[in-house]
N, C-alpha and C positions, 0 to 999 in steps of 0.2 A: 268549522271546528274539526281537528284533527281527534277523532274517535279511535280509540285503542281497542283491539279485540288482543284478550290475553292468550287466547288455545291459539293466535295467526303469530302474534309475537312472540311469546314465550315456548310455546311449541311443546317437545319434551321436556325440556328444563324445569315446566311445572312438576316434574315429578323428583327434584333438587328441595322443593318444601314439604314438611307436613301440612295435611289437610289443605291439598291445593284446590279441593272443590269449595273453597269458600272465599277464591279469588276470581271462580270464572263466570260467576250469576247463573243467569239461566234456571231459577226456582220455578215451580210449578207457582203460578198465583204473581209472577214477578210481574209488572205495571211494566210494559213499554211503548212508549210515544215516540214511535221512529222520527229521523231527525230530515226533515225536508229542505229544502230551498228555497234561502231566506226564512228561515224558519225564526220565527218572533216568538216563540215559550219564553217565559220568564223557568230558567236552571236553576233547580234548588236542589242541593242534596242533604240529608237529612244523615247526620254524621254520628255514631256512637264512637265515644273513646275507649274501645275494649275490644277483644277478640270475638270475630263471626260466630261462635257458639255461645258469648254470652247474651252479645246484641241481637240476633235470631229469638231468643226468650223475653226481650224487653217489649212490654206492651206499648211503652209508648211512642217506639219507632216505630209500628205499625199502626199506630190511631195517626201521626203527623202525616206518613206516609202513606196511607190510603186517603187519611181525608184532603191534601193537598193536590193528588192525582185527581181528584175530580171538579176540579176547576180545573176547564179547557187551557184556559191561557197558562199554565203553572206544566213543570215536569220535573216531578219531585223521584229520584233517585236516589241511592243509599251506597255507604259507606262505612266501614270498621279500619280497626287498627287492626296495624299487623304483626304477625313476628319478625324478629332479625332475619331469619332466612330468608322472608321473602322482601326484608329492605334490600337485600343483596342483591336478589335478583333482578329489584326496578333498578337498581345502581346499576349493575352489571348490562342491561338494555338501556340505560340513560333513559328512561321513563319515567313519568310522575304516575303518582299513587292517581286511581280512575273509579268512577263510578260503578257499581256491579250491572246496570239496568243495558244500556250503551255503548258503556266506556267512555265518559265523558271523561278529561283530565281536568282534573280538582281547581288548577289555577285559569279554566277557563268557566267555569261556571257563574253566573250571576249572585248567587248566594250561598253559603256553606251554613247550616244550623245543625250545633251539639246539643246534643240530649247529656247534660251532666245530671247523672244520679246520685252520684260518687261522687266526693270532693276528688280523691287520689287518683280520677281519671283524668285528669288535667294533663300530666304528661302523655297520657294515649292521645289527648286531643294536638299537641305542640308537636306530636311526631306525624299525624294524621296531615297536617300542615305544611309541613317541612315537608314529607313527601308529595301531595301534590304539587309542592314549588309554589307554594303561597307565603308570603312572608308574614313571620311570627309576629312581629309587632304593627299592628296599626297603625302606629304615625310611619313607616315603610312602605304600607301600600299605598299603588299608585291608581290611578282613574280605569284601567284596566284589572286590576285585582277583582274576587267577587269580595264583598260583604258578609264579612264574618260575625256571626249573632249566637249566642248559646240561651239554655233555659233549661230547667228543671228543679227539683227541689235541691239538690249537690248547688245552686248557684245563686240562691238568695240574699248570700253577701256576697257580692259582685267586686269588689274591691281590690282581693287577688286577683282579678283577672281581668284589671284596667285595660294594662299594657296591652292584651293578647283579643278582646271579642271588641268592634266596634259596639254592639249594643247587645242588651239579656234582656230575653222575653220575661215577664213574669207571670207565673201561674200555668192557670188547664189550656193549650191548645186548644180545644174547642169552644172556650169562649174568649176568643178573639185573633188569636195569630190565624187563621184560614182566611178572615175576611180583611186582617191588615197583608197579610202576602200576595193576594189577589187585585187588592188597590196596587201595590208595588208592581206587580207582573203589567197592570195596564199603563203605569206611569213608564214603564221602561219600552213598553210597545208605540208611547207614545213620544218618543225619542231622549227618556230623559236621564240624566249625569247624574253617575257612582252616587255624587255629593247629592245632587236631588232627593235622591231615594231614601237614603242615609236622614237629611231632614225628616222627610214624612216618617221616618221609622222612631225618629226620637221622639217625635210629637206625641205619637200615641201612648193613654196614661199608663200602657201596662208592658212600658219599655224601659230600662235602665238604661242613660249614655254617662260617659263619666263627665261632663261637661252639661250634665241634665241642669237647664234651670228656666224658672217663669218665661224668664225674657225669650230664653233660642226653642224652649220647647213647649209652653206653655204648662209646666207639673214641674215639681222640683223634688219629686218623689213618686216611685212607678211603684203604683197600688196593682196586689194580682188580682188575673183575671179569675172568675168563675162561671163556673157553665151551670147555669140555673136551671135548664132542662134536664140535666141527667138525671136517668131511671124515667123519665116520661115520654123519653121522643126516643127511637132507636140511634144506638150508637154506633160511632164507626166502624166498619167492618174493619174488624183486625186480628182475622185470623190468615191472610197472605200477606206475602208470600211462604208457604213452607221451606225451611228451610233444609239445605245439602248435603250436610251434614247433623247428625243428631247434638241438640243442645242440652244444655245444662240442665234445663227444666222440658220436657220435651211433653208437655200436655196442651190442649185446650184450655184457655182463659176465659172464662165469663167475672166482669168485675158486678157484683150484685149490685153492693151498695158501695159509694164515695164519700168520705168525712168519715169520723169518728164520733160517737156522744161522751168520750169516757174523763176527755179532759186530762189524761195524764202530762203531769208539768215536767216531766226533760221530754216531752214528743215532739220532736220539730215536725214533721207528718202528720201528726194531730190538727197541727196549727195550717199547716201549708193545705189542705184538703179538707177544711172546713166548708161550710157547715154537712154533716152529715146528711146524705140526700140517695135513700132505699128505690133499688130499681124493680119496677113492677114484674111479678111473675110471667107475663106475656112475654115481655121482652127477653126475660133473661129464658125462655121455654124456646123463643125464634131464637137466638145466641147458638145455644146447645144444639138446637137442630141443625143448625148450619156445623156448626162444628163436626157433627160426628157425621152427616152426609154430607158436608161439601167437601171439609177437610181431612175427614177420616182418622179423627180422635176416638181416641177410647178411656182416657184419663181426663177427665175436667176438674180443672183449679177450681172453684167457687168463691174471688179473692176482695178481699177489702180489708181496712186495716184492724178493725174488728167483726168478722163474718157471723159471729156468731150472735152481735147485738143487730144483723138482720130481722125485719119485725117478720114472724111465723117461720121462721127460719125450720123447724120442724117440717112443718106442712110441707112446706118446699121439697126439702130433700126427700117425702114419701112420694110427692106428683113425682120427680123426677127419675125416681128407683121404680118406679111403677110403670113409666115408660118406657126407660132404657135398660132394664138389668137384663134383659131379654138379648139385648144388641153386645152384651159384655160392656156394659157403660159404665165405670167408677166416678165418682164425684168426693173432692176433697176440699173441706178447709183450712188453710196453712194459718190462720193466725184466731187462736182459741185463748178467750182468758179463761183462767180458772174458775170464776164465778161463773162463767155462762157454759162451764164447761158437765155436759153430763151425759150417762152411760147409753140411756135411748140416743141421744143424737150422735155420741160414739158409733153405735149400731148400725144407724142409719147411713152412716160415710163409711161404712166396712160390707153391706150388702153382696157388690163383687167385689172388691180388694179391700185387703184389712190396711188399715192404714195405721202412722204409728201415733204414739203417745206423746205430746209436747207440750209444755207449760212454762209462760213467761212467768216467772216469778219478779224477777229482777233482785225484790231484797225479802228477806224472810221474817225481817221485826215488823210486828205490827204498827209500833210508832213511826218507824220509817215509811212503809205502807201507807200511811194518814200521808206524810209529808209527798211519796209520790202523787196522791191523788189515785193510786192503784189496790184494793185492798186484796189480800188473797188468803183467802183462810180455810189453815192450814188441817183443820181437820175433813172439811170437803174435799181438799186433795186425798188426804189417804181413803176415804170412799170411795170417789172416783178410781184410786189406782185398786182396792182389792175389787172394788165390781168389777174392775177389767180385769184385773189376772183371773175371772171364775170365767170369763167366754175367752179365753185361749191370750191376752198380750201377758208379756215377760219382761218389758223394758221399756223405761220409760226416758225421756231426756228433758230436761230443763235447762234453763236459761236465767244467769243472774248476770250485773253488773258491780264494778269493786270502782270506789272512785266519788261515790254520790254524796252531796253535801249534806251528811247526816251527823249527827253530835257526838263523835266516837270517845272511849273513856280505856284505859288499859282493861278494863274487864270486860268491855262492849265493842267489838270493832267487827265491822263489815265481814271479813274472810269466818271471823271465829263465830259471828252468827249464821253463816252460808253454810259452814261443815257443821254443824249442832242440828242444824236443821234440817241435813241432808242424813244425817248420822241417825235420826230420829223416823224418819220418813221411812230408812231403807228399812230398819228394825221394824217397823209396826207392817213394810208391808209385803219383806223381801223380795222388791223386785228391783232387777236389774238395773241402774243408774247411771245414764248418758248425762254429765253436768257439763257445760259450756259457760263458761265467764269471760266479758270482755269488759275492758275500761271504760268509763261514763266520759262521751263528754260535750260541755253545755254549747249546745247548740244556739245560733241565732235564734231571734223571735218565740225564745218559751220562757217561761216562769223563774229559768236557772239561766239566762244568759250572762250572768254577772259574775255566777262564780268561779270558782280559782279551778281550773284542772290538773290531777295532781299528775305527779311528775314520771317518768319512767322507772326509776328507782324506786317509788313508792309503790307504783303499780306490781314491778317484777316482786317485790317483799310480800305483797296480797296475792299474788294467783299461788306462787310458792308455797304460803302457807296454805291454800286450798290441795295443791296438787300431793303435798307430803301429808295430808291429812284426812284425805279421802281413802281410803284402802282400798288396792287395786283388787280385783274379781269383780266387789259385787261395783265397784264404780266405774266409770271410763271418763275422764275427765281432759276437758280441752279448753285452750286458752288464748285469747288473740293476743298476737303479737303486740309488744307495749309499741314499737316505733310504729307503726302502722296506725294507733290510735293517735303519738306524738303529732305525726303528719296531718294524721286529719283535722286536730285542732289548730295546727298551722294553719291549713287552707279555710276553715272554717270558721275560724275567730280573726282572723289577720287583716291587717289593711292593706293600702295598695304595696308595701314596704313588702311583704311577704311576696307578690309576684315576680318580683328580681332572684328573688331563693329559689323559685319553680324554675324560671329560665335558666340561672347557671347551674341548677343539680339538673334538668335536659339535657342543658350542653354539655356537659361531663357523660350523659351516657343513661339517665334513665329513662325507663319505660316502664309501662304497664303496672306501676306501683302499687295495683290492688292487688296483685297475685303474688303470692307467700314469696315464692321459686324469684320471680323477678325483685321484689322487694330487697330478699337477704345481697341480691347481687347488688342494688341500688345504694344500700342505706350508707357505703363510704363515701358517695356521691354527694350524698344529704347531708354528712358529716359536714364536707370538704365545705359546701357550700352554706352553713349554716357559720362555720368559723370564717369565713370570708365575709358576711355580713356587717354593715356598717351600725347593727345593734344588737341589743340583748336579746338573741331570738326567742332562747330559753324562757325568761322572762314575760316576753309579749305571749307566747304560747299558753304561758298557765295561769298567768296572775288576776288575781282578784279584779274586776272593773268595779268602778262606782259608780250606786246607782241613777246620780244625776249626770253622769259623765255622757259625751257623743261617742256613740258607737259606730265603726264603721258600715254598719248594717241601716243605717237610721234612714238612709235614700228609701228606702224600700219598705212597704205595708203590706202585710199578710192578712191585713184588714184587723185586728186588736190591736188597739192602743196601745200606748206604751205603759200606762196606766194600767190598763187590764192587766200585764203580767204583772206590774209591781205589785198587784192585791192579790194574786193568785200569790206570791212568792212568801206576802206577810201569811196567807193562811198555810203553808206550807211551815212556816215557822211556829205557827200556833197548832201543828197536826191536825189542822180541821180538812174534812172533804169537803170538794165543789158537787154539786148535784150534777145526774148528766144534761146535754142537752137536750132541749124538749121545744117543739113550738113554740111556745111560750115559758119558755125559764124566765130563771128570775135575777140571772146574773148574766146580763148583757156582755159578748164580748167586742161586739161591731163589726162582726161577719154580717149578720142575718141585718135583710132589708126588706124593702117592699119586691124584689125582683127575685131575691134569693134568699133563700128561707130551709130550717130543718124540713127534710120531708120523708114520713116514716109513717102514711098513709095507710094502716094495715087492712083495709078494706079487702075481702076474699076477691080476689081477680076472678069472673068466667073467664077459662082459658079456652083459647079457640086451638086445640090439636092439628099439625098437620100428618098426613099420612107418613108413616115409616118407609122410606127409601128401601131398607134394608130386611130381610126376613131374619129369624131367628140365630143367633150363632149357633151353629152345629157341631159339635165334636163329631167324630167317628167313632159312631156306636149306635148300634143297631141298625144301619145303611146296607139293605141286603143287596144294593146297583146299587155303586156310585159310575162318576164318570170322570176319565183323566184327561187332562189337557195337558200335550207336549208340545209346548210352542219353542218358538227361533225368535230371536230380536238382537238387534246393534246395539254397539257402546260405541258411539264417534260425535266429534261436531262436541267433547266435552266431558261426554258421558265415559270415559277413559279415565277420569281422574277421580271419580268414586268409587273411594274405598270397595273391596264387599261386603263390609257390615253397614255403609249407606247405602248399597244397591239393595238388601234387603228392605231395608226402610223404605224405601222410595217402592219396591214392589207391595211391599205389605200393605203401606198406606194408598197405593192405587187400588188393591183389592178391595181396600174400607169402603172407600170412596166409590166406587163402581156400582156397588150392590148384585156383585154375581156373588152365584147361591155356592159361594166355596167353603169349604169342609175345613173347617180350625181345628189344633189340636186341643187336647185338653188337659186337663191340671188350674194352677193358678190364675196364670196369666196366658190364656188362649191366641192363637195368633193362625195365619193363615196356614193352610198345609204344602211349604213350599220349599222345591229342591234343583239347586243347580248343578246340570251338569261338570263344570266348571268353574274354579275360582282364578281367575287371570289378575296379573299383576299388575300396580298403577301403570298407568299411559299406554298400556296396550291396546290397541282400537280393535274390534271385530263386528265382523259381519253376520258370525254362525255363533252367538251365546244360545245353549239349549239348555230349558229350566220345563218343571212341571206341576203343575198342583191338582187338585182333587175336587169336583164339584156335586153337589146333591141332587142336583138336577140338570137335565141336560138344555144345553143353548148350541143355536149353529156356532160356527167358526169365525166368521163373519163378526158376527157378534162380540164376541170373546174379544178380539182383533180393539173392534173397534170401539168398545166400552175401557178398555187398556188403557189403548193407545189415547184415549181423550185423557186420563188420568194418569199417565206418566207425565214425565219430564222429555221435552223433546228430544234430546241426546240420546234418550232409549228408547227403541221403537220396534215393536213387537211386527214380526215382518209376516209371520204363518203360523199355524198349529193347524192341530187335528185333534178330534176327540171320542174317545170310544170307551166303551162301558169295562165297569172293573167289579170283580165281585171281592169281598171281604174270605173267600172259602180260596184263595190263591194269592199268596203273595206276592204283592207287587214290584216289578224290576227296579232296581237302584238305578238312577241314572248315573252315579258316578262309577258303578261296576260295571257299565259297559263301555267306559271310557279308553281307548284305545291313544286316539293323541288328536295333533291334531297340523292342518296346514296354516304356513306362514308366509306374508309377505314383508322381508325385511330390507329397509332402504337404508343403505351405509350413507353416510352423512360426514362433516367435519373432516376430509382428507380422511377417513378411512375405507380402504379400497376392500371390497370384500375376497377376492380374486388372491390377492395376499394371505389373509387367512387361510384358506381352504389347503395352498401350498406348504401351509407351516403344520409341524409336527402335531400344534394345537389340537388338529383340525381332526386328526387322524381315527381317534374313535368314533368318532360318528360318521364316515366315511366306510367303515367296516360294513360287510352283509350281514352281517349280526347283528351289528346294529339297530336295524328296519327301516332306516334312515333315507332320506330322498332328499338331496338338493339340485335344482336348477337355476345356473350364474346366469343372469343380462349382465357381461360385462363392462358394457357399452352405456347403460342404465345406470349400474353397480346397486343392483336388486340384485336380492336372492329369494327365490322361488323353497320354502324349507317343509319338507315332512318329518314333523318330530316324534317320532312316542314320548308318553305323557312322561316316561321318567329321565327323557334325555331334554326334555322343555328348558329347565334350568339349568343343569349340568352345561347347554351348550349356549345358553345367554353368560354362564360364567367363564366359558375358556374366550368367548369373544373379548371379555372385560379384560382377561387374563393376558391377551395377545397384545391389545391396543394399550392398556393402559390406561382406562376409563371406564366412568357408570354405562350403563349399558344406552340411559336416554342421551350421553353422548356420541354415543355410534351409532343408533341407526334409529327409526320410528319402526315398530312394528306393529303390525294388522294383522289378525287372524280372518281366515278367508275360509275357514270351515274348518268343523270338526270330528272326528272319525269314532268308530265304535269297532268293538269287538265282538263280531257275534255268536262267536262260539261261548261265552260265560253267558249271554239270557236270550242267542236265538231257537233255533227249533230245536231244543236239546231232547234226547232220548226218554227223558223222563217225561218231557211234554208230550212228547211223539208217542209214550206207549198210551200215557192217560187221551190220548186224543184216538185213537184206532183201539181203545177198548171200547170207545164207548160210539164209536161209528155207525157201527151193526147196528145201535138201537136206534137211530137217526131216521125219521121218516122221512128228509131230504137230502137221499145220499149223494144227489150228484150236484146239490149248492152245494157240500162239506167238499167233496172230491174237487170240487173246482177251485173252492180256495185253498184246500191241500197244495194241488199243485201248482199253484199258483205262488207261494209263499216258498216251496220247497228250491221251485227254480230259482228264488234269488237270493237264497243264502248264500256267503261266501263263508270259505270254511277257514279254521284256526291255521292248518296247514299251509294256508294258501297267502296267508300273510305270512305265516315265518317263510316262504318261498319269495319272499319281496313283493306278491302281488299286494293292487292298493286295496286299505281296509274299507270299508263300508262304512256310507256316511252316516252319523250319530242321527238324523231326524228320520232318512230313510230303514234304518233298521226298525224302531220304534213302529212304522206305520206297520210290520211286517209284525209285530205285538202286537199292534193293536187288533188285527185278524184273528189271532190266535185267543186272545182273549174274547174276541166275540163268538169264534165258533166255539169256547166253552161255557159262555151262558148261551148260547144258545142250545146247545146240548143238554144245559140243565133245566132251560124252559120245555125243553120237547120233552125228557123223561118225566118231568112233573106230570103234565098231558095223559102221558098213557096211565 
């Protein structure tokens, strides 16, 4: 297999995209199974159709992806979609789209599986495709192709996406796709064809093929899987890889509980993650511990799709503020109904960070309320909002949908009951109102899969009369775009006929359809090819179905009958509620079996505590000795093409993760105490990065070094420090005011001669003695050897651009090779020098102080002596020439205490 490394091929050029550190891998936590000789893995990669900052936050790229790494035989590696700019550049190198883990190229793998969350991520997946050089359509590929398989809840009607996946998994990966891809990995060890595999893959009952039937697969209908053990057995570990850049959602995930008991009938999620099944306090206590000592979180999600009908949900979040609020440990629930929603348990998820205010409402009439199966009453919400405005929240946001099959009348209509209601809420409680509305629309396998979704013009007329209706101050009001919702009911109601509509709006040019920015660019695509259709698109997208009619979804069992919804749908017309579920309910839906069963077990766990990795967060305050760490570390091999607001991240979160006893700042949101000498600019490689932070207690160097260096990312590698005592009665040197500049080694590249510059007028002021400027040509090489000060850094990467005619990463690679200080702004300055020989005299060991006097004195270099051209003084050796000085003045202030 011809393996791609992107930093050897792409080189500079990475620095031609945004966010190229999420094309080069290399994650702390990343899985890799180097690739040997005759090497027999069964290749899977595990594919999201979206951008590396969304797919980095999806949990369940990371449950496939660790749990398939651990079966020997299997080498499951990962994959996103990209931007344009960097389709350019695999065009531009004639390369296919590669795996992040190896660089495996996409059309040599064994198998490719998408995680569809998102119906509208279909075109991320056809581009995902297309770039590796795998071809879009399955009856195309040949015996050499991998095996293209999708699953998630985005892909339950399979049907758009005939053409495009040989087969859809269906349901939880962990009950059952690890132990069918494991079978596959041995069948293909065991010499066996594309087509073999492909059989065994259709066979199994929680596989969709489009040619599924008794006779070639034995099911003619792929029932999902579910994982009966959740919450009983530990779950996959899925908090690596960290990812390179900061994502979307950028917390710790513990999923408590899976299913729902609440029954709400438009929830496709409801139905697809049934039966609800509560994870014991144990588990989810090991979860969190790994999280915030292995991974070095400090924000945990607490996620399910209703967290708050966890059984002791209370209890929980005091065990877990009781352990962690010490370490800065926040814990949040994103998805709260309003009945379960109240001010204690507000409280309790704001301990260290307040979090905010959100309520699904969806509709605000109580008879529609009955019809969703959701009720929300409306006088406990304004409780809930004034008990919260009296501990400090001011804004609140909600959530409705316009669109829902309710009995509307000129006096009674959806928008005019949303603003009545909203109108009514702000007045009794004045606070601030974040409203959010988007279009309903009826999803497969729930209660409402029959009816009509209403149209874009009907939609724009409802948000319209919300947004001109809400009065802007006290409201802030948002609204999903109507085509965006159009689309999704395409892909989600449609049959195989809608998949030809995906391909030719691709081929015309879309992408990444979930995102607003790429959408507006898309939708005359969508146009184009929705009027090129050989039917009524308009029509198949909205129209009413009947309810004895076949649906293209009918292959497929979420485990309720068809039955079940059509009784959930008559009590929806009678506004009666369903009871939640319970062990023993009393309205069967044909989830629950003898295997798998509600389980909401609320039995007080003994929890068996492990010790805390980490000691207390410390602010600085009241630290009469702290102690400083000025350490040196590289950026190469990668580490060049993070950002510096990922380089903080990636320091921060090794700090977490380490457990050395460093000094956080303080305020809201504590974070390490941490300062770079320098912020360099993408693709620049160096050797001499000097940064510094603060600790409470002292450790060797050694240490420091090497607790770091196991929790970085290898690309960054802390190469030395020192550490010496700091008092709070002297303030501490800035490492960026003793910045002076720094040395460079620049390699001209692409026919550009460096030897030419230096000759041209370009060149001229930095060639001046005023300058301070130092260059040395290998012409022979076409290196140049550069001493820059810090303010001619850029100035003189812009007259190169300026001379040749190009970005700078096309003319040369540069490497910083160290960097220089100034030491007349914090070396032995006069003011130090008089406070240090006043207080000599009182010194009962005058001739230690006298020997580091002079010791420190002889290797100052002075302000003079660099504007005379001599070289500055290097930035790490200055600092140790500090660090003396600071110690003989506690030292000095321990001996006068003494006397």
């Amino acid at each position: 297999m011809n393996l791609i490394n992107p930093i050897k091929l792409f080189g500079s050029e990475l620095c031609s995209v945004q966010n190229p550190s999420a094309y080069i891998g290399g994650e702390f936590g990343a899985i890799v199974k180097h690739h040997e000789e005759n090497d027999a893995l069964f290749n899977f990669c595990i594919a999201f159709p979206d951008l590396y900052e969304i797919g980095m936050s999806n949990q369940a790229i990371k449950i496939i992806y660790n749990g398939l790494n651990k079966i020997d035989s299997v080498r499951c590696e990962r994959v996103f979609a990209v931007e344009k700019d960097f389709e350019n550049l695999l065009e531009k190198f004639s390369a296919p789209l590669y795996t992040l883990e190896t660089g495996m190229p996409l059309n040599q793998l064994d198998m490719i599986g998408f995680s569809i969350g998102y119906e509208l991520g279909i075109t991320g997946a056809l581009s995902i495709l297309e770039l590796g050089k795998i071809p879009l359509l399955k009856r195309d590929r040949s015996d050499s192709d991998p095996i293209v398989i999708a699953g998630g809840c985005g892909a339950t009607n399979p049907a758009p996406f005939a053409d495009f996946f040989d087969a859809v998994f269906i349901g939880e990966a962990e009950g059952g796709m690890f132990e069918l891809i494991e079978k596959l990995s041995k069948m293909k060890k065991n010499g066996a064809s594309r087509a073999e595999i492909i059989h065994e893959l259709a066979s199994d009952s929680h596989v969709w093929t489009e040619n599924m039937s008794r006779e070639t697969c034995g099911h003619d209908k792929a029932f999902r899987a579910v994982w009966s053990e959740f919450g009983t057995v530990p779950s996959v570990e899925s908090y690596f890889p960290l990812p390179n850049i900061k994502p979307v959602q950028d917390h710790g995930v513990v999923e408590i509980m899976r299913g729902c008991p609440n029954g709400c009938r438009f929830c496709h999620a409801g139905v697809y993650y049934r039966p609800q099944r509560a994870k014991t306090k144990q588990l989810i206590f090991d979860e969190v511990d790994k999280l915030v000592n292995v991974a070095g979180y400090r924000e945990i999600s607490l996620t399910s799709l209703s967290s708050a009908d966890y059984p002791d949900i209370e209890n929980l979040l005091d065990d877990l503020n009781r352990k962690y609020k010490t370490q800065n440990v926040s814990f949040q629930l994103p998805s709260l109904k309003v009945n379960s929603f109240s001010l204690p348990l507000l409280e309790k998820l704001s301990e260290v960070r307040k979090s905010g205010l959100t309520f699904a409402v969806e509709t605000p009439d109580e008879a529609w309320q009955l019809r969703l199966n959701k009720e929300v009453y409306a006088q406990h919400l304004v409780d809930i909002i004034l008990d919260a405005k009296k501990s400090g929240w001011n804004k609140a946001k909600f959530y409705f949908m316009v669109g829902l099959p309710f009995p509307e009348t000129d006096e009674k209509t959806e928008e005019q009951a949303i603003v009545d209601f909203m109108l009514d809420l702000q007045q009794k409680t004045n606070i601030q109102c974040n409203v959010n509305v988007g279009t309903f629309i009826p999803k497969p396998h729930t209660a409402y899969q029959w009816v009509r979704q209403i149209s874009p013009e009907e939609s724009n007329k409802k948000l319209s009369y919300i947004r001109e209706h809400l009065p802007r101050g006290k409201f802030r009001v948002s609204t999903h775009d109507v085509s965006t919702s159009y689309l999704e009911g395409l892909i989600s109601r449609g049959d195989k006929r809608a998949g030809k509509i995906i391909l030719a709006a691709y081929k015309k040019g879309c992408r990444l359809d979930a995102w607003d920015n790429h959408l507006r660019e898309n939708l005359r695509y969508w146009d184009e090819a929705f009027s090129e259709a050989d039917f009524d698109v308009k029509n198949d997208i909205l129209h009413e179905r009947d309810k004895n009619e076949s649906l293209p979804w009918d292959c497929i069992s979420l485990g309720p009958a068809k039955a079940f919804y059509k009784k959930e749908w008559d009590l929806n017309e009678q506004e009666r509620l369903t009871k939640k579920c319970m062990p023993d309910c009393d309205h069967k839906c044909g989830v629950c079996n003898n295997k798998t069963c509600v389980n909401i077990d609320n039995k007080k766990d003994v929890l068996v505590e492990k010790e805390n990795k980490f000691s207390q967060i410390r602010p600085e305050f009241n630290i009469p000795v702290m102690y400083r760490v000025i350490f040196m570390f590289s950026k190469k091999d990668g580490g060049e093409f993070f950002s510096h607001l990922s380089q903080i991240e990636i320091f921060n979160r090794a700090f977490l993760k380490s457990g050395l006893p460093v000094i956080y700042t303080a305020g809201f949101n504590p974070v390490p105490r941490l300062e770079f000498g320098t912020t360099l600019s993408l693709g620049i490689q160096s050797d001499a990065e000097v940064a510094s932070t603060v600790l409470f207690d002292p450790i060797s160097e050694n240490e420091f070094i090497a607790k770091m260096n196991e929790n970085l990312i290898n690309s960054i590698r802390i190469t030395k420090c020192f550490i010496f005592p700091v008092t709070n009665q002297r303030r501490r040197e800035s490492l960026s005011t003793a910045l002076w500049g720094s040395i460079y080694e620049y390699t001209f590249k692409n026919g550009c001669v460096a030897a030419d510059f230096f000759d041209s007028p370009v060149a001229e002021p930095f060639l001046q003695k005023e300058s301070l400027c130092g260059f040395k040509v290998d012409s022979e090489k076409n290196i140049v050897t550069a001493k820059l000060l810090f303010q001619k850094d850029r100035p003189f990467r812009n007259a190169l651009e300026e001379f040749f005619g190009k970005k700078i990463y096309e003319i040369v690679s540069i490497r910083k090779l160290q960097t220089l200080a100034k030491p007349d702004v914090i070396g032995w300055t006069p003011e130090i020098n008089a406070e240090y020989q006043k207080n000599l005299d009182d010194m009962t060991d005058h001739a230690e102080m006298k020997k580091i006097n002079a010791r420190f004195k002889k290797r100052i270099v002075r302000a003079e002596d660099i504007v005379a051209g001599e070289e500055a003084i290097d930035f790490f050796d200055l600092y140790k020439k500090i660090a003396l000085v600071n110690a003989a003045l506690i030292k000095q202030r321990e001996e006068r205490q003494k006397m």
